[in-house]
C-alpha positions as CSV (number, residue, x, y, z in Angstrom):
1,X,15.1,20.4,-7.1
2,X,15.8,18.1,-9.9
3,X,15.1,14.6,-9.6
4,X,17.3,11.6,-10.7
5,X,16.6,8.1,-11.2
6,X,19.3,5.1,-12.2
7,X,17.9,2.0,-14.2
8,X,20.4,-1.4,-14.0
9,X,18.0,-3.0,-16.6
10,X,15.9,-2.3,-20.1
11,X,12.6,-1.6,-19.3
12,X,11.4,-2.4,-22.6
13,X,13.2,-5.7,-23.7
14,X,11.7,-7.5,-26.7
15,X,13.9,-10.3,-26.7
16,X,14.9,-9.4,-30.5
17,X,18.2,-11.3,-31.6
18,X,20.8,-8.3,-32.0
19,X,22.9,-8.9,-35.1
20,X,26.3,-7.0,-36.0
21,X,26.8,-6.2,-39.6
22,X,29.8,-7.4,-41.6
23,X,30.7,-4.0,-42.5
24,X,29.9,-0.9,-39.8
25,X,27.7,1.7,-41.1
26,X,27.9,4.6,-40.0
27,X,24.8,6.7,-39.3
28,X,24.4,10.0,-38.3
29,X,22.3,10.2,-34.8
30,X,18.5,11.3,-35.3
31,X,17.5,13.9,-33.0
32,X,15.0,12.7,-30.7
33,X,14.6,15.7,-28.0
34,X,11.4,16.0,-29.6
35,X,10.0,12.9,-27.8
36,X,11.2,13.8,-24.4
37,X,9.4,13.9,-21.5
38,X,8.4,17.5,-20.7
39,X,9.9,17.2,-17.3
40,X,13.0,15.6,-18.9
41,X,16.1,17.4,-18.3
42,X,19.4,14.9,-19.2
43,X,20.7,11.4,-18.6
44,X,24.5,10.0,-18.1
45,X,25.9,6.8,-17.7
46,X,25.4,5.5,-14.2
47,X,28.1,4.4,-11.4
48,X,27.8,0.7,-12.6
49,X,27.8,-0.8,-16.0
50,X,25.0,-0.9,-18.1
51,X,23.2,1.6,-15.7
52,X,22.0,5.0,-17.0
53,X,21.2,8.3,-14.8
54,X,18.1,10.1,-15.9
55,X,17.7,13.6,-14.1
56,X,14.4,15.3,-14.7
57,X,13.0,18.2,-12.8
58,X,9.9,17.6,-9.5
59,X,7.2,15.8,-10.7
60,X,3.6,17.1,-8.4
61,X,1.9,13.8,-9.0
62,X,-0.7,15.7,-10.8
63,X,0.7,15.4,-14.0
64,X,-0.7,12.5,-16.7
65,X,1.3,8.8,-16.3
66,X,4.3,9.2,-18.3
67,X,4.3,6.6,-21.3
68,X,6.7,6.3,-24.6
69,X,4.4,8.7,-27.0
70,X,2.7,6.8,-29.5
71,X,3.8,9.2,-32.2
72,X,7.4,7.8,-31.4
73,X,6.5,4.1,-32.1
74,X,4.9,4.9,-35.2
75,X,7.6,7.3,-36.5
76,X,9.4,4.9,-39.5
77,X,12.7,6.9,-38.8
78,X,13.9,5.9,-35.2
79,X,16.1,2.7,-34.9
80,X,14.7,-0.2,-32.5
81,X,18.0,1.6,-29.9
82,X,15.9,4.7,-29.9
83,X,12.6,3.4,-29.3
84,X,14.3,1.6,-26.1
85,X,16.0,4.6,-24.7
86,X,12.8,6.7,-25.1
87,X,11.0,3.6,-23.4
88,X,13.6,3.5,-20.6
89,X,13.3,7.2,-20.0
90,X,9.6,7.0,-19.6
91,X,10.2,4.5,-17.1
92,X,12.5,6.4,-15.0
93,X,9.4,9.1,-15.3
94,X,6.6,6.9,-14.5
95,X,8.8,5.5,-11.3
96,X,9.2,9.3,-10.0
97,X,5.7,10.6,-11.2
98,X,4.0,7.6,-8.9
99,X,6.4,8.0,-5.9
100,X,5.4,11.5,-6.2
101,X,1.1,10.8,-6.8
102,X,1.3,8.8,-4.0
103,X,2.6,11.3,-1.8
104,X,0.6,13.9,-2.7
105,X,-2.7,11.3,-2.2
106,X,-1.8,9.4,0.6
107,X,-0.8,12.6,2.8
108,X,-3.9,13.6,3.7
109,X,-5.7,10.3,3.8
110,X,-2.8,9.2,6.8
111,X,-3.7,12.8,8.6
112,X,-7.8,11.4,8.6
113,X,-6.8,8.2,9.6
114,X,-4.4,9.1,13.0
115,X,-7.8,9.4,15.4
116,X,-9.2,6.5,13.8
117,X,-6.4,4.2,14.5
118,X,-6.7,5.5,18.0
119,X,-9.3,4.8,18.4
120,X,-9.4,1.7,17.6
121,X,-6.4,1.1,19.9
122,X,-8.6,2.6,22.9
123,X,-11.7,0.0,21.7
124,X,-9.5,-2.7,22.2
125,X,-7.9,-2.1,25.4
126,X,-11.1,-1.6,26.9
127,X,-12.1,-5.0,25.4
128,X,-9.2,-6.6,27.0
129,X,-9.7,-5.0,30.6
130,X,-13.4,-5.5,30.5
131,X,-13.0,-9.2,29.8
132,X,-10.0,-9.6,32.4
133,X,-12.7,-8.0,35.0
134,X,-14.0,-11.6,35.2
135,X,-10.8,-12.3,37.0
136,X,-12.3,-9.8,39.8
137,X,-15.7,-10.7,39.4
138,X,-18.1,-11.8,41.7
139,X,-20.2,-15.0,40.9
140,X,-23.5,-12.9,41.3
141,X,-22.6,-9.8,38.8
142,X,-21.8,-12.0,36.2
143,X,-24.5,-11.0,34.0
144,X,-23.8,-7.7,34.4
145,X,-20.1,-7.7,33.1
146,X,-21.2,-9.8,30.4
147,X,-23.0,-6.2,29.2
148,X,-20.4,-4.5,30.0
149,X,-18.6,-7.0,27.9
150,X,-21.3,-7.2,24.6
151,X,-20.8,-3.2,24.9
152,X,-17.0,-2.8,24.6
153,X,-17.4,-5.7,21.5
154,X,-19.7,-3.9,20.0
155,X,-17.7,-0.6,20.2
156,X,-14.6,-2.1,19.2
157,X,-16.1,-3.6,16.1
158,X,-17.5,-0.3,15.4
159,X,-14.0,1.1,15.5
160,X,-12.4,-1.9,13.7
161,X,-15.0,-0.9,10.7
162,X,-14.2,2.6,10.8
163,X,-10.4,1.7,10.4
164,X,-10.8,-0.7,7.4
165,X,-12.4,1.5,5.4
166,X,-9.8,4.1,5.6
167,X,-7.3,1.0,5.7
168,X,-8.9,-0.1,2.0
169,X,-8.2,3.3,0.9
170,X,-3.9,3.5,1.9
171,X,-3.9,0.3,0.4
172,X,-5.5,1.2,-2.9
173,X,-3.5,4.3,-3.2
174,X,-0.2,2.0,-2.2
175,X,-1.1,-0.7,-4.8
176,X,-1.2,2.1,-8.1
177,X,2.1,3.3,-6.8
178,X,3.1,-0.4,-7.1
179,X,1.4,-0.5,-10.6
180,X,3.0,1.9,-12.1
181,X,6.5,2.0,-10.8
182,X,6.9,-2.3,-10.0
183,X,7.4,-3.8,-6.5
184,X,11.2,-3.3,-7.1
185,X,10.7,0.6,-7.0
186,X,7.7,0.4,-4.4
187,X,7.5,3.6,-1.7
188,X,5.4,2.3,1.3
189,X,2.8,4.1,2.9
190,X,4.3,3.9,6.4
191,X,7.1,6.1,4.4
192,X,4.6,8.4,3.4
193,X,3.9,8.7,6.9
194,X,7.4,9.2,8.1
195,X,7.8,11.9,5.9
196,X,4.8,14.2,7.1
197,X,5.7,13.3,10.7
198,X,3.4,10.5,11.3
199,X,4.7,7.2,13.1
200,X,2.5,4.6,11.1
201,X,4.7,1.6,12.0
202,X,2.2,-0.2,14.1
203,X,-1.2,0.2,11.6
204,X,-2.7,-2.6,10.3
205,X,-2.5,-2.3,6.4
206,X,-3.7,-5.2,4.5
207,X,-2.7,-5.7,1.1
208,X,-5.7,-4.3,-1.2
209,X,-6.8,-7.4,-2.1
210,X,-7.7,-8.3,1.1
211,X,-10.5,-5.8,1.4
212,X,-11.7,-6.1,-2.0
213,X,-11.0,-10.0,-3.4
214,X,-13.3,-11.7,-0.4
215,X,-15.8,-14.2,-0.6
216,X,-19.4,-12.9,0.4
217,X,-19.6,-12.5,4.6
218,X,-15.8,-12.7,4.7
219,X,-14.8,-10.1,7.1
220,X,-11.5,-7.1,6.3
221,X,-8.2,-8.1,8.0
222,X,-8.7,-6.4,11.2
223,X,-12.7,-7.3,11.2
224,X,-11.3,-10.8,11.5
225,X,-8.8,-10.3,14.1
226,X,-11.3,-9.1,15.9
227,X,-13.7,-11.9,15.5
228,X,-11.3,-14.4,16.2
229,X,-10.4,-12.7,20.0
230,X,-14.0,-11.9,20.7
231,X,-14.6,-15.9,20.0
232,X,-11.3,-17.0,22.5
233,X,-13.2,-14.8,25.0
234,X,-16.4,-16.1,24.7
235,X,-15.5,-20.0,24.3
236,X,-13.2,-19.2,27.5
237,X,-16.3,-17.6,29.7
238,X,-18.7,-20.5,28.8
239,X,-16.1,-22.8,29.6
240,X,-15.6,-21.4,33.1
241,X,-19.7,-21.2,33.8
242,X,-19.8,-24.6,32.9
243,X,-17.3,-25.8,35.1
244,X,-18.6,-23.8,38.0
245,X,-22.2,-25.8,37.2
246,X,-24.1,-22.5,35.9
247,X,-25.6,-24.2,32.6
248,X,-27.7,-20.6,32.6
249,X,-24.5,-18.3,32.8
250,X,-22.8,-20.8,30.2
251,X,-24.9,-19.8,27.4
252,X,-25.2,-15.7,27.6
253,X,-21.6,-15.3,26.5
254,X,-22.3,-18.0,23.0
């Protein structure tokens, strides 16, 4: 099935003055078929002004990044007009060609990560209903739902850990698509997902820089979340022991 892409604007704008001759000249057009993309099949004017159609057939994803051939900037021949319409035509490419590497990268990278993010869902719940035990509590098994309590951080950690690296990953995939096509022409993961019947609506996905620009010890998006709830908890418990006059009990949840 073909694909078709419409560009409202010049993707290769130099910002050269354009000058119209006293006298029209008339040229004959130079062939430049030659230069085409090989998945190129034809372009027409779009439904709005200025906007132009491209239609080439399906890209896999697998195929190199389309870019303007070099050949065609150094060829003496073509007019500055040519150069741009080659240049805008490898745009439309390069817009389809990532939408399409994405897909085929991301699709089996969202499959691996459905059991993690469940996981991680089932870590936390069990976080939150072991600490609202204490509600329940007696004053004398205390200490014991305090283990209870380090083990359910401790697994929920563990599956926040497993998520972000799988997270980093969707991101880094998501952020080339971006790359190559602009954020005006960005396909999101979570559509990725939608499209191989997968409801990623609710995942935590950082941008890519968040797992990979941090300071040293800074913990991943989710890492921190995590933190953060784990230290409410805690400040929360010792506050209770120490209100109930159990200096002891105040310090094993610090």
């Amino acid at each position: 099935m073909p694909r078709t892409i419409a560009l409202t604007h010049s993707l290769d704008n130099s910002g050269l003055p354009s000058e119209t001759p006293a006298t029209p000249i008339t040229t004959v057009p130079l062939d430049i078929t030659r230069y085409h993309h090989p998945l190129f099949q034809r372009s027409e004017p779009g439904r709005y002004q200025g906007c132009t159609t491209y239609y080439f057939a399906a890209f896999t994803g697998n195929e190199p990044e389309p870019q303007t051939p070099l050949s065609a900037h150094k060829d003496k021949v073509l007019a500055w007009e040519q150069i741009g319409e080659l240049s805008r035509q490898y745009g439309a490419a390069r817009i389809l060609w990532s939408k399409a590497r994405l897909r085929r990268q991301a699709a089996p990278v969202l499959k691996k990560a459905v059991p993690l993010w469940a996981a991680w869902t089932v870590a936390q719940a069990e976080l939150e209903r072991v600490y609202k035990a204490f509600w329940e509590t007696e004053d004398g098994r205390w200490r014991a739902q305090l283990l209870r309590l380090t083990d359910a951080e401790s697994a929920a950690e563990a599956a926040a850990g497993a998520w972000e690296e799988i997270a980093q990953q969707l991101a880094q995939l998501a952020a080339d698509q971006v790359a190559a096509a602009g954020y005006d022409d960005e396909l999101r993961v979570t559509e990725v997902a939608q499209e191989v019947g997968l409801d990623a609506s609710n995942w935590h996905i950082d941008h890519v820089d968040a797992y990979t620009d941090r300071f040293w010890g800074q913990p991943t998006p989710l890492l921190e979340r995590l933190a953060q709830q784990v230290d409410t908890q805690r400040k929360r418990l010792v506050e209770v022991a120490r209100l109930a006059g159990d200096p002891e009990a105040a310090h094993h949840p610090a």
